[in-house]
C-alpha positions in Angstrom: 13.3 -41.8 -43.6 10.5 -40.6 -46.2 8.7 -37.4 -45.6 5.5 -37.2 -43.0 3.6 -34.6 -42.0 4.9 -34.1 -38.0 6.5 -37.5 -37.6 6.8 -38.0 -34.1 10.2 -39.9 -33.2 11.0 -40.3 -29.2 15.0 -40.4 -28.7 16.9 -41.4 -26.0 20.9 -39.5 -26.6 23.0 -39.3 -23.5 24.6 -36.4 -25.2 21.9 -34.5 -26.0 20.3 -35.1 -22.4 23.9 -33.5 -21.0 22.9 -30.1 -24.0 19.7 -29.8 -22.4 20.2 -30.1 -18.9 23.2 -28.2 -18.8 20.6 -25.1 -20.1 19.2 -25.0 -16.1 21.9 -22.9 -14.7 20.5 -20.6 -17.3 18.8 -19.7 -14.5 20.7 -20.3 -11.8 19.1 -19.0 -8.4 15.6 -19.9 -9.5 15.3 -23.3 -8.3 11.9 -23.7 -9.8 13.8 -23.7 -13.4 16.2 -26.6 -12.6 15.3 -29.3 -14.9 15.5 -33.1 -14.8 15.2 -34.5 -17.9 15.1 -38.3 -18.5 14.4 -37.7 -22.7 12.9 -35.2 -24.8 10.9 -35.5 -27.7 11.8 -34.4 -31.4 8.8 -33.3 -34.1 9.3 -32.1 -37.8 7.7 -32.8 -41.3 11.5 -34.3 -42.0 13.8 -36.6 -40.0 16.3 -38.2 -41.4 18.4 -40.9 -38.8 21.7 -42.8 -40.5 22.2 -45.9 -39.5 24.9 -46.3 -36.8 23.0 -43.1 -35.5 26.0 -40.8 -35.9 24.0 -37.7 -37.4 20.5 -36.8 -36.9 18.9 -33.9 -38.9 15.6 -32.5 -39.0 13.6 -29.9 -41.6 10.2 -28.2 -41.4 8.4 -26.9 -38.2 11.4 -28.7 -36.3 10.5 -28.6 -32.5 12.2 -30.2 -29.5 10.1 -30.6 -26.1 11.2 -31.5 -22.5 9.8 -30.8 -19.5 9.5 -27.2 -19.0 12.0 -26.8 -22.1 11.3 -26.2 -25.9 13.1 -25.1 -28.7 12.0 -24.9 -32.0 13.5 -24.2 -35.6 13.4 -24.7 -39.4 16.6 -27.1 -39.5 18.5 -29.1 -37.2 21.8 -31.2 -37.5 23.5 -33.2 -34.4 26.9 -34.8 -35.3 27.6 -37.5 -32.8 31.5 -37.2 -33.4 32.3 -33.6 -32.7 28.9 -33.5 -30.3 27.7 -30.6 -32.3 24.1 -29.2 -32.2 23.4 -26.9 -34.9 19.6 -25.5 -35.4 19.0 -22.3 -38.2 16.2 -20.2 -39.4 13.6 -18.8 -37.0 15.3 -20.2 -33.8 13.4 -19.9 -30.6 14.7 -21.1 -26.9 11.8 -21.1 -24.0 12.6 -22.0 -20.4 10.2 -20.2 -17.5 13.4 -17.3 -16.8 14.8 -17.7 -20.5 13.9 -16.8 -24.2 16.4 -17.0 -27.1 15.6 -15.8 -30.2 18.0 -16.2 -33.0 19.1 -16.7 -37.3 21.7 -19.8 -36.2 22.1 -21.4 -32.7 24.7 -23.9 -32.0 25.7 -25.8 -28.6 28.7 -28.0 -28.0 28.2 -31.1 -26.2 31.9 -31.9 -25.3 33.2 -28.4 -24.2 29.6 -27.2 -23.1 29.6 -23.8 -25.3 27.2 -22.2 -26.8 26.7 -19.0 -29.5 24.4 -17.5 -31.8 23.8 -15.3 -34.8 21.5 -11.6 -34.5 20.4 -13.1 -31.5 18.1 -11.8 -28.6 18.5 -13.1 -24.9 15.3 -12.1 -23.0 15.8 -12.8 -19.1 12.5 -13.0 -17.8 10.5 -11.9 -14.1 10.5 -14.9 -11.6 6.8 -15.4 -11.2 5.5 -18.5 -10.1 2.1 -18.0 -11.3 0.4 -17.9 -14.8 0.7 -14.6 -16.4 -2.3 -12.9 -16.1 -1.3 -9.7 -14.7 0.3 -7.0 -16.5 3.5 -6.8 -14.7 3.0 -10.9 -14.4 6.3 -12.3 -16.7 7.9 -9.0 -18.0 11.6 -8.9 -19.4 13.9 -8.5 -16.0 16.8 -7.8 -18.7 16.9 -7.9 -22.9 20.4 -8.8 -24.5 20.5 -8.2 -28.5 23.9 -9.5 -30.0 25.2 -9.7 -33.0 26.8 -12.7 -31.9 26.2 -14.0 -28.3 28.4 -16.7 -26.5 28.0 -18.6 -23.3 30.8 -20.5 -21.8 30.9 -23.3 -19.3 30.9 -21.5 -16.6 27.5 -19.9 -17.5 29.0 -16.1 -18.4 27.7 -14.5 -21.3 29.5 -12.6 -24.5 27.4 -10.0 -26.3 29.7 -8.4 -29.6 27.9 -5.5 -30.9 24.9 -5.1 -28.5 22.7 -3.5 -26.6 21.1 -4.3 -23.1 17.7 -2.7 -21.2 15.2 -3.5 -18.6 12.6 -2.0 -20.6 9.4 -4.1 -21.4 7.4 -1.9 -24.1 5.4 -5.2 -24.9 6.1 -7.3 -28.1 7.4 -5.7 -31.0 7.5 -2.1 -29.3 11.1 -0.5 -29.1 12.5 0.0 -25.3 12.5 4.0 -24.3 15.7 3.1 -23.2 19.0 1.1 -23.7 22.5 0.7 -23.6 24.4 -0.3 -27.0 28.1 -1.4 -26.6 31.0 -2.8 -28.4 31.2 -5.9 -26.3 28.7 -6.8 -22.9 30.4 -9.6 -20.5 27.6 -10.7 -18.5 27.1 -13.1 -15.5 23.2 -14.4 -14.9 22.0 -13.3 -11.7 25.2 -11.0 -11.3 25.9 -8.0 -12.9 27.1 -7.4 -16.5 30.0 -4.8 -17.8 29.6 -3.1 -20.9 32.9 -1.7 -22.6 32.3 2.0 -24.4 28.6 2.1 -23.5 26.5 4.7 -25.4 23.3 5.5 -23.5 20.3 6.0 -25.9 16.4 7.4 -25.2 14.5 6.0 -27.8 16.7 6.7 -30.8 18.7 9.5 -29.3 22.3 9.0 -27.3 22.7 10.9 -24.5 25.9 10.3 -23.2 28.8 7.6 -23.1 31.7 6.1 -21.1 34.6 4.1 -21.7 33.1 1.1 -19.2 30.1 0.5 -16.9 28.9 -2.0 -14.7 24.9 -2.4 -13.8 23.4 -5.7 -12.6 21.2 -8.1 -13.8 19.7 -10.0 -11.1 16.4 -9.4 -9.9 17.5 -8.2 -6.4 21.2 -6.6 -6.5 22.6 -4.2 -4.4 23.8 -0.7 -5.1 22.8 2.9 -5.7 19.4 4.2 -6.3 18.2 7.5 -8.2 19.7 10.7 -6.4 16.6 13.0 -5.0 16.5 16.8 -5.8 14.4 19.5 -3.5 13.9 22.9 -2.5 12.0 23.2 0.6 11.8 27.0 2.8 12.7 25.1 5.8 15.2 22.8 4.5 16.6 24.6 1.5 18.4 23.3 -1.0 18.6 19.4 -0.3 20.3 16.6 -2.4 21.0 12.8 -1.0 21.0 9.7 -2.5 20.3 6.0 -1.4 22.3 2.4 -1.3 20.4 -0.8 -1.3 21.3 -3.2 0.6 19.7 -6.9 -0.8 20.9 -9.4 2.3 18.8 -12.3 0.6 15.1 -12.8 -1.2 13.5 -12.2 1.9 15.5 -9.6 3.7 16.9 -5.9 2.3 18.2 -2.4 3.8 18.2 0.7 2.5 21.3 3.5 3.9 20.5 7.3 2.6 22.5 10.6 3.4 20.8 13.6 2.7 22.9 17.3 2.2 20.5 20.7 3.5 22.2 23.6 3.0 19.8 25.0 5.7 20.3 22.3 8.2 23.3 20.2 7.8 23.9 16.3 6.8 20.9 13.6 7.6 21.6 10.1 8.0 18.8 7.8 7.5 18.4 3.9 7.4 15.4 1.6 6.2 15.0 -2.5 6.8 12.5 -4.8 5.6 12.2 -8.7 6.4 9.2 -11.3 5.4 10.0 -14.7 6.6 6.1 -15.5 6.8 5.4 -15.3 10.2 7.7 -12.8 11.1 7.5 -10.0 9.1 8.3 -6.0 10.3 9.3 -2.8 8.7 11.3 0.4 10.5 12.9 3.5 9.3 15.1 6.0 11.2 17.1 9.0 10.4 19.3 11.8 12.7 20.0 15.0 11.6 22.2 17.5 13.9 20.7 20.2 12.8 22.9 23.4 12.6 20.0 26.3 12.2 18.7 25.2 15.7 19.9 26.2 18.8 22.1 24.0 20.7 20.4 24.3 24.0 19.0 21.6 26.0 19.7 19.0 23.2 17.3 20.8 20.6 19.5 20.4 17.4 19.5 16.9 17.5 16.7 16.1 15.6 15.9 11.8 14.8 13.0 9.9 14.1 12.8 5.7 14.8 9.3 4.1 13.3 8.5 0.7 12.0 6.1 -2.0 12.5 6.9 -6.0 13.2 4.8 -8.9 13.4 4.8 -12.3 14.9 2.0 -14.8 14.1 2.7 -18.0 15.4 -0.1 -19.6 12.9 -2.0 -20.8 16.0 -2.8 -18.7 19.2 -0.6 -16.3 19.6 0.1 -13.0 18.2 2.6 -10.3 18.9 2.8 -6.9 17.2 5.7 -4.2 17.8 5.4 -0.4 16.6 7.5 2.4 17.0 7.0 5.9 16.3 9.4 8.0 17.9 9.9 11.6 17.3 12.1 13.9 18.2 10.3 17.2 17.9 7.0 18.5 15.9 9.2 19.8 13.1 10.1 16.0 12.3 6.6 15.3 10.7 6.1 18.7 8.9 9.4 19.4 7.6 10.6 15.1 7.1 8.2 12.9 7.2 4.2 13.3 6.8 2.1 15.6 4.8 2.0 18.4 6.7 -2.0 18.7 5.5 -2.8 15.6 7.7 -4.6 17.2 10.5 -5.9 14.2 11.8 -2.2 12.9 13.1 -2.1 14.8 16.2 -0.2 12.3 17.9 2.6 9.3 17.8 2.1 6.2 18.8 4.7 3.6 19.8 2.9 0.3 21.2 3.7 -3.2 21.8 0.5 -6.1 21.6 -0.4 -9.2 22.4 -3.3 -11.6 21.8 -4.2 -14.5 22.3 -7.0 -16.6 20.8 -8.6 -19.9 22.1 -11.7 -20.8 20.2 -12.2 -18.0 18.4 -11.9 -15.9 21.8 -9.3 -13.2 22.1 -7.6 -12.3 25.1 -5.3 -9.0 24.3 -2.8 -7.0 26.1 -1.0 -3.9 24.9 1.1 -1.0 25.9 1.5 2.4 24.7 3.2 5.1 24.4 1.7 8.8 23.1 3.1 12.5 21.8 0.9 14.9 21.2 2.5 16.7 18.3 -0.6 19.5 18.5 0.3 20.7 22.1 1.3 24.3 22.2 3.2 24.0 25.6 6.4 24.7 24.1 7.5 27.3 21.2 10.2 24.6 19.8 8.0 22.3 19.4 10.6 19.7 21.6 8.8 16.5 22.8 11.7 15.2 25.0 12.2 17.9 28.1 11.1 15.8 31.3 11.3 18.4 33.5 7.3 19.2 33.6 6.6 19.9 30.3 6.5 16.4 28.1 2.7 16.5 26.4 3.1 12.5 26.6 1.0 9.5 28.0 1.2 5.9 28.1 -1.5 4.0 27.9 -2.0 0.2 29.0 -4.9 -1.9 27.8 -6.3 -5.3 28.6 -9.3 -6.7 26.4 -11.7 -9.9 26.2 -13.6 -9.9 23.3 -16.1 -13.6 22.9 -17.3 -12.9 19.7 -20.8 -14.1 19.0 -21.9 -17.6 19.7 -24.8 -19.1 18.2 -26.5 -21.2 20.4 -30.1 -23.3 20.1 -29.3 -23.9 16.9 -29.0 -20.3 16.1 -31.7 -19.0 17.7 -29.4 -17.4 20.4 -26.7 -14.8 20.4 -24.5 -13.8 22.9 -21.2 -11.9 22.7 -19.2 -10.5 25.7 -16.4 -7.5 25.3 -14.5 -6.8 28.0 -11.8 -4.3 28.8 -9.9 -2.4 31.3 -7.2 0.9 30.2 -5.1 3.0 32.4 -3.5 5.7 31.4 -0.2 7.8 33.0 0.7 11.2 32.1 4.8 12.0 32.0 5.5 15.2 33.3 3.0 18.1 34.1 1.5 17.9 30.3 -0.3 21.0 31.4 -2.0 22.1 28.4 -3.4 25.2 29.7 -0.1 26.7 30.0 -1.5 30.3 29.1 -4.6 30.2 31.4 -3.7 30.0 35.0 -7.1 29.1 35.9 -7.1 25.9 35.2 -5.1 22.5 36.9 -3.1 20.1 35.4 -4.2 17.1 34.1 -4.4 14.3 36.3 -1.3 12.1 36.1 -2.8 8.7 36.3 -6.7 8.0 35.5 -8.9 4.3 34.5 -11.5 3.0 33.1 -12.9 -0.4 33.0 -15.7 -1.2 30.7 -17.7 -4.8 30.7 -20.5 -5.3 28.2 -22.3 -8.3 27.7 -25.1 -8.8 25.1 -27.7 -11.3 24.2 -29.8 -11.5 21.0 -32.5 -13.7 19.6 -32.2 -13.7 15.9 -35.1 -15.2 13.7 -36.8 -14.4 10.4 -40.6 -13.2 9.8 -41.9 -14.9 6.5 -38.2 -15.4 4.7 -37.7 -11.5 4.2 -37.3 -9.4 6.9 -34.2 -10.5 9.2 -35.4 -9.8 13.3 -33.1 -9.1 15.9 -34.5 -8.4 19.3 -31.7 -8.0 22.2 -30.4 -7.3 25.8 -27.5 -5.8 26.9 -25.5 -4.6 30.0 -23.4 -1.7 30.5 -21.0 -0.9 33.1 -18.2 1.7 32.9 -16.0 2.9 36.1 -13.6 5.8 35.7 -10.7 6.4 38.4 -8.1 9.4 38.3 -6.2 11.1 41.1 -8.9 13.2 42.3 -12.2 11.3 41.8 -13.9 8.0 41.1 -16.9 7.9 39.6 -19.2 5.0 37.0 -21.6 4.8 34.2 -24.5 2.0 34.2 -27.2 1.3 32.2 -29.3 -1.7 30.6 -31.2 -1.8 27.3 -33.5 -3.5 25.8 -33.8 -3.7 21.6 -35.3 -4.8 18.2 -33.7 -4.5 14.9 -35.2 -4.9 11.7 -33.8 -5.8 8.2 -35.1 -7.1 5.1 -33.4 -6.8 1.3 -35.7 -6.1 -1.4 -33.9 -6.7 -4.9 -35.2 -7.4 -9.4 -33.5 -7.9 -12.1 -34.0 -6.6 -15.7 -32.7 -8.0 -18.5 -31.3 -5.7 -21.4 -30.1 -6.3 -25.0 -26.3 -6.7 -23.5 -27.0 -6.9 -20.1 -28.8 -6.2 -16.9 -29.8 -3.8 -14.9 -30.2 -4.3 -11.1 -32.6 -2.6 -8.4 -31.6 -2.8 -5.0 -33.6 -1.9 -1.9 -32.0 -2.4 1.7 -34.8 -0.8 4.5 -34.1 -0.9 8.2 -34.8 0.2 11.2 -34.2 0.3 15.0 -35.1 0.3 18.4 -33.4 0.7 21.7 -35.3 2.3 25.4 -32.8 1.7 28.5 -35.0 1.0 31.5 -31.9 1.7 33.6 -29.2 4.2 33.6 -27.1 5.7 36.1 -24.4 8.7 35.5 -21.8 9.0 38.8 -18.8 10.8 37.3 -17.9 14.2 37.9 -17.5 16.9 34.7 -15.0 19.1 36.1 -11.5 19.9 34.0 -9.5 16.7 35.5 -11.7 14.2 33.8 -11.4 16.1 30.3 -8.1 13.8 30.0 -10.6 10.6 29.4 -12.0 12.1 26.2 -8.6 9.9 25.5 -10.7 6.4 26.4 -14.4 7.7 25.4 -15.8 10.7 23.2 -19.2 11.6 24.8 -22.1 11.0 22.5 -26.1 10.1 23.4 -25.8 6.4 23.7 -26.9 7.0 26.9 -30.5 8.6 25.9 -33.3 6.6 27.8 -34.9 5.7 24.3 -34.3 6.5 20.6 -35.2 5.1 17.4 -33.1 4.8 14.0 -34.1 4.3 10.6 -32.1 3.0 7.8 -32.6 2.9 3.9 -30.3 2.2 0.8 -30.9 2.4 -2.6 -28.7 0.6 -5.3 -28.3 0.6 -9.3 -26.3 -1.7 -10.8 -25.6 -1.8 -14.4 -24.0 -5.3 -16.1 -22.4 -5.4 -19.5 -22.0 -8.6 -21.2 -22.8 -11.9 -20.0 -22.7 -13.3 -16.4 -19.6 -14.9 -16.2 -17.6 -11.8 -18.7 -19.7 -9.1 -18.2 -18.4 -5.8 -17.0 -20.6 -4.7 -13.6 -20.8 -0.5 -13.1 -22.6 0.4 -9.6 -23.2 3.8 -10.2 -26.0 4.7 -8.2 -26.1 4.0 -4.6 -27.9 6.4 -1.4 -27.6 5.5 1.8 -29.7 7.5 4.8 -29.7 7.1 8.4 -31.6 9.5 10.9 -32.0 8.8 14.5 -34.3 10.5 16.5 -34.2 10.8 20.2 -37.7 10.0 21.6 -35.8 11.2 25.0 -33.0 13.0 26.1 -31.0 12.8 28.9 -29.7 16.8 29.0 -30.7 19.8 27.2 -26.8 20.0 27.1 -26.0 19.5 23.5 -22.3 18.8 24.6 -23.7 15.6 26.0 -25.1 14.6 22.2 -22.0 14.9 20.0 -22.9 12.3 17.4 -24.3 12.8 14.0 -28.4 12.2 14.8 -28.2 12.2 11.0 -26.5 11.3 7.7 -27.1 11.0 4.1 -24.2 9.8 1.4 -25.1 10.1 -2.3 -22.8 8.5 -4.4 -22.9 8.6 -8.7 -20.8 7.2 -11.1 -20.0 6.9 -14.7 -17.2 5.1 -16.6 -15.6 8.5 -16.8 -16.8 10.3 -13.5 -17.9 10.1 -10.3 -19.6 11.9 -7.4 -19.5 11.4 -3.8 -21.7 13.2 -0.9 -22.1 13.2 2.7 -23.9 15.1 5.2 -24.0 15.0 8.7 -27.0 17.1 10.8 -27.6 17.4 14.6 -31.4 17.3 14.9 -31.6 18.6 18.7 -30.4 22.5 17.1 -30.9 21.9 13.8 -27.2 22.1 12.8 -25.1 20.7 10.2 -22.5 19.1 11.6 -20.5 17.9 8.8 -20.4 17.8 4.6 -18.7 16.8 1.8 -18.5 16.3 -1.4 -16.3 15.1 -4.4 -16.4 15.1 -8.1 -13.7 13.7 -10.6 -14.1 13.9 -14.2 -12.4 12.3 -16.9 -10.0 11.4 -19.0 -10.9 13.2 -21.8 -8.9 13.8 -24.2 -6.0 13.3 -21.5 -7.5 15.7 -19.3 -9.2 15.2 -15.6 -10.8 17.2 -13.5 -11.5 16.9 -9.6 -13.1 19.4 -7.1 -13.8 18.9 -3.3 -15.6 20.7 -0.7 -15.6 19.7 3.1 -17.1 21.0 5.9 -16.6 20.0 9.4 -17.8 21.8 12.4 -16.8 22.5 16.0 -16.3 19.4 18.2 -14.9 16.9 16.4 -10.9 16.3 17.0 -9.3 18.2 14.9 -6.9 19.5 17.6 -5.0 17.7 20.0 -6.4 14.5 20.8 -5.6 13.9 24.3 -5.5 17.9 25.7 -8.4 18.8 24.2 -11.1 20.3 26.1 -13.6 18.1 27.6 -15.9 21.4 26.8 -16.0 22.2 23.1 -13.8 24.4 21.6 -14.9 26.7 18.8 -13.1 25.2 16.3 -14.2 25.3 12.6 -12.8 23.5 9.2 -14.2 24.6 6.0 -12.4 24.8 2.8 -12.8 24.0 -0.9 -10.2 22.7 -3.2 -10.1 21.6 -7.3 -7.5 20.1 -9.5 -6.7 19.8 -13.2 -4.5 17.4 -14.8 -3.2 17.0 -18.6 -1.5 14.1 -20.2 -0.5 14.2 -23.8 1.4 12.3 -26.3 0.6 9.4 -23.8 3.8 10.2 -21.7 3.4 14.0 -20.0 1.6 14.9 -17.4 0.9 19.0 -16.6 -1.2 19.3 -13.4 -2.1 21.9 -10.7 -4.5 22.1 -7.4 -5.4 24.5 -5.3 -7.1 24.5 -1.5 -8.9 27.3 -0.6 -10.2 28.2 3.1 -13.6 29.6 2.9 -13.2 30.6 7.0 -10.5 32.6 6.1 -11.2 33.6 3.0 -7.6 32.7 1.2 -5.5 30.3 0.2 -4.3 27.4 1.6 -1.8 25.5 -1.0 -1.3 25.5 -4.4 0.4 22.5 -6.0 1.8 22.3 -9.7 3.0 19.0 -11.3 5.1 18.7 -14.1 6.3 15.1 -15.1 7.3 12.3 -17.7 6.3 8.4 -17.2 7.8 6.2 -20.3 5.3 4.6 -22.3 6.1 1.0 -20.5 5.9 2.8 -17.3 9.9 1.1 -16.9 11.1 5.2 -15.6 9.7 8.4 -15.4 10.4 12.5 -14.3 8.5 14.3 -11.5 8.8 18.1 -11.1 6.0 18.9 -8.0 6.0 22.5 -6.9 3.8 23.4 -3.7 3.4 27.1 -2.2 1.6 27.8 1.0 0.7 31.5 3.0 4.3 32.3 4.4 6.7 30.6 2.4 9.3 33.0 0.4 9.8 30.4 -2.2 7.5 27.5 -3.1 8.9 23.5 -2.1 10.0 22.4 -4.7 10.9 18.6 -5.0 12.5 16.3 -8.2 11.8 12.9 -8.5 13.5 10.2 -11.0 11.1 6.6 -10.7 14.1 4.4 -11.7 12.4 1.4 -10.3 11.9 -0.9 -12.2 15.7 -0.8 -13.6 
């Protein structure tokens, strides 16, 4: 057949149809790979056919193309008689899951094997989508042989090798690998290499005389050991096996060693089935440096979430967070500087929707954590001194219907709670002056609303409304209600321009609004004696109730596009937003009766390389600032960043325990400052530290040091962290190896 410049010749070879859909269990356990392919089509500058069709070769840009298969070359030969494939020079193999890359490949037809020369075997992530994302269709596993073989049975032979699970990116070198003599490997298995040498970069590390390590995308086995020194816990050291049950479904078993405390057994489980889905964690530890009265040493923790979504009307949610005693999150679990998790919450919901209208049940279950009724810190003693609740909760909530074609609103929220104390939960152990808490108390609350949205000239959105009110609280020792109607306008509009620059815009944003509410009705019934301080858990007082305020709103936007419209890179790095009320009259000179910010500012500013965020909140009735705080981060610059904080929150909101708090205000102040700096060099290290500082107290409150590695494919990484706090002999110190993505 003469020479042509990419003659296109369509084939139809039984033989060459069994070569290429024999390739599929390639990658086996991926059905989206499976291939059915009816012919194929050849393309070259040469192809020569004889006549009875016994040999085929091809020269020149050869390329073969099936389906979702292609494979192209500089030469290829096919003897009918021997059913021998044979393609050389520049050889490349593409399915979705599988690349080849080799000098020579050649496939048998009749006993189904296949090898190659200085060949590279790239098994690839299973991603259904089009790789756009960086981790979208990275190497799961990379094979380089000398020669590599694949029998009919689909296991692989790798002579003088090397394996990793390192994606650098094309043409970078993996920051790790494994080089043996010989690799046997099974797709979707696990592979076992005979005298492995274990290399970073360039260097070996170690070597053994055989190892196994899989190769499937979800395998079970061992995970990175963990390394820490805590003062509490001591010396610790545990490790973790995975569990993979199927695609959707995995467990995770861990057994910690404390020299301190004693062995910890701990289990994780994760499912996804679409609409069930759920999450939960547990560990026990008898710990041996408690003492073994009244149960204390056992110390456990059960948590998790699930979720049912029956696509339709129904909902059901599930979460546990069971604790044994305070020392569980401080010492186990949860960042001990998370003051705002005072409690745990273990709850089961359901709601139901019909028309875009929700109908919702739930029950709880509460431990305070912040109590200080006992010195051990147990949550579990139900002999008068449990600091738990349970709370139930039923809730209607209509959402806003449009009606007269959209010139009326009207919405509707509905609910009703009860909540029962277990035990005494007396938190004013130490002061014999005051009772116990009430051991049941209620509240119902029914609000409807109606509004009359319109527009005045196409800019400024108007919003005048009516509402309703009606709140009634029982407990054991009094009933009492809350009433009150109001009447309301609110005002919007949205004032914006463009400018065009020389690669770009810039964009001026103006968002004024104000309100208006007077209530021509209000009626207060309850009582404010210490029983009812247990209902700051269903309502924290603020001035909603004031007979007639107004509120003003403004932000201000910068917007700064690079590029064109549909390409261009968008910064928004100006934006200020203020709000002030102001209470035109007050229901009490009490200012415990107007816990809400009557003011707030936020500032934010950014820059490609830094950005600043601030907040105040003022009290207008005393003058007081309530609350502040601002960040600031910085960088990178040459590898380094900077961040600073400063916060400011004063007495009355919860920082304490959230259901035995006082219903009168305790003096309770938070102020501290804090700033971190952070170095990475030679694009792979990381040195960092942080400090908090109280400015109440005048000294420290943590200092943190960070000392770790990340490869340059982010594929593993070191982590040496270091904290110290006021009354620790020897900073926590904890180890972490990121083997993840092996």
């Amino acid at each position: 057949m003469p020479r042509r410049h990419l003659k296109f010749f369509r084939i139809f070879i039984p033989v060459l149809l069994f070569f290429l859909i024999s390739l599929q269990s390639f990658a086996a356990d991926i059905p989206e790979s499976g291939l059915e392919i009816e012919d194929f089509s050849l393309f070259a500058d040469r192809i020569e056919i004889t006549g009875d069709a016994s040999s085929i070769s091809a020269s020149g840009n050869v390329r073969i193309e099936s389906d979702e298969l292609s494979i192209s070359a500089e030469h290829f030969e096919y003897l009918k008689k021997s059913g021998e494939f044979r393609l050389w020079d520049d050889v490349r193999l593409h399915l979705p899951q599988i690349e080849i890359e080799a000098s020579e490949l050649s496939y048998n037809s009749i006993s189904a094997m296949l090898e190659a020369q200085n060949a590279q075997l790239r098994l690839k992530e299973n991603n259904k989508t089009e790789c756009t994302a960086d981790n979208c269709c990275r190497n799961r596993a990379v094979f380089t042989a000398g020669n590599l073989k694949r029998d009919s049975d689909g296991k692989w032979s790798i002579e003088n090798g090397s394996f990793t699970s390192c994606d650098c990116g094309e043409g970078q070198p993996p920051s790790w690998r494994i080089e043996a003599r010989s690799i046997k490997a099974q797709e979707n298995e696990s592979a076992v290499a005979e005298k492995p040498k274990f290399y970073i970069r360039d260097t070996p590390v170690f070597a053994l005389p055989a190892a196994l390590f899989p190769i499937s995308q979800r395998r079970s086995g061992f995970l990175a050991p963990r390394v820490s020194y805590t003062d509490a816990n001591g010396f610790r050291l545990g490790d973790d096996y995975f569990q993979a049950f199927e695609r959707s479904a995995d467990a995770t078993f861990g057994l910690d060693i404390m020299h301190k405390r004693g062995f910890m057994a701990s289990a994780e489980t994760r499912y996804n089935y679409g609409n069930v889905s759920g999450e939960f964690d547990a560990f026990y530890l008898p710990d041996w440096s408690a003492e073994p009265s009244a149960n204390n040493f056992n110390r456990f923790s059960l948590g998790g979430s699930h979720v049912w979504d029956s696509r339709g009307a129904t909902v059901q949610k599930i979460k546990l967070e069971l604790l044994s005693d305070t020392q569980v999150p401080q010492h186990f679990g949860r960042d001990w500087r998370e003051r705002s998790v005072d409690y745990a919450e273990s709850a089961q919901m359901w709601e139901f929707s019909l028309d875009e209208m929700t109908l919702g049940f739930s029950n709880s279950f509460h431990q305070a954590l912040s109590s200080n009724l006992r010195n051990d810190g147990w949550l579990w003693d139900l002999n008068g001194n449990s600091p738990a609740y349970t709370l139930s909760r039923l809730s209607l909530n209509v959402p806003a219907m449009l009606l007269s074609d959209g010139h009326v609103m009207l919405s509707l929220r509905n609910s009703a709670d009860v909540v029962q104390s277990i035990g005494q939960a007396d938190t004013a152990a130490d002061d014999d002056s005051l009772p116990p808490l009430s051991a049941v108390s209620a509240l119902f609350d029914f609000e409807p609303e109606i509004a009359f949205p319109f527009q005045i000239l196409d800019a400024i959105e108007a919003a005048p409304y009516m509402s309703y009110r009606q709140k009634l609280f029982v407990t054991d020792d009094f009933s009492g209600e809350k009433s009150y109607a109001a009447l309301g306008l609110d005002l919007q509009s949205r004032i914006w321009r463009v400018f065009g620059l020389n690669n770009g815009a810039l964009k001026h944003e103006i968002i004024p609004g104000i309100g208006w509410r007077w209530l021509p009705y209000s009626h207060d019934g309850t009582k404010k004696t210490w029983d009812s301080r247990q209902l700051r858990l269903l309502e924290y007082p603020d001035a909603s109730a004031s007979p007639q305020h107004v509120e003003a709103r403004l932000t201000n936007r910068l917007a700064l596009r690079r590029g064109d419209y549909l390409n261009g890179v968008i910064y928004r790095f100006f934006e200020f937003s203020l709000i002030q009320r102001v209470f035109v009259e007050a229901t009490a000179n009490d200012p415990q009766e107007r816990r809400i910010d009557d003011g707030r500012a936020e500032l934010i500013l950014r820059a490609p390389k830094a950005e600043w965020k601030n907040r105040l909140g003022l009290r207008w009735n005393d003058g007081h600032l309530q609350s502040a705080r601002s960040s600031l981060a910085l960088g990178p610059f040459w590898g380094i960043t900077l961040g600073a904080e400063y916060l400011l929150i004063e007495n009355g909101p919860l920082l304490g325990d959230w259901i035995y708090q006082r219903y009168f205000e305790d003096e309770e102040r938070f102020h501290q400052t804090g700033g971190n700096i952070a170095w990475t060099f030679a694009k792979s290290f990381t040195l960092g530290y942080a400090v908090d500082v109280s400015i109440e107290e005048a000294q420290l409150i943590e200092q943190r040091w960070l000392a770790a590695y990340r490869s340059k494919c982010n594929c593993w990484g070191l982590e040496l962290t270091a904290s110290h706090r006021p009354g620790l002999n020897f900073p926590d110190v904890f180890l972490n190896i990121d083997l993840d993505f092996m």
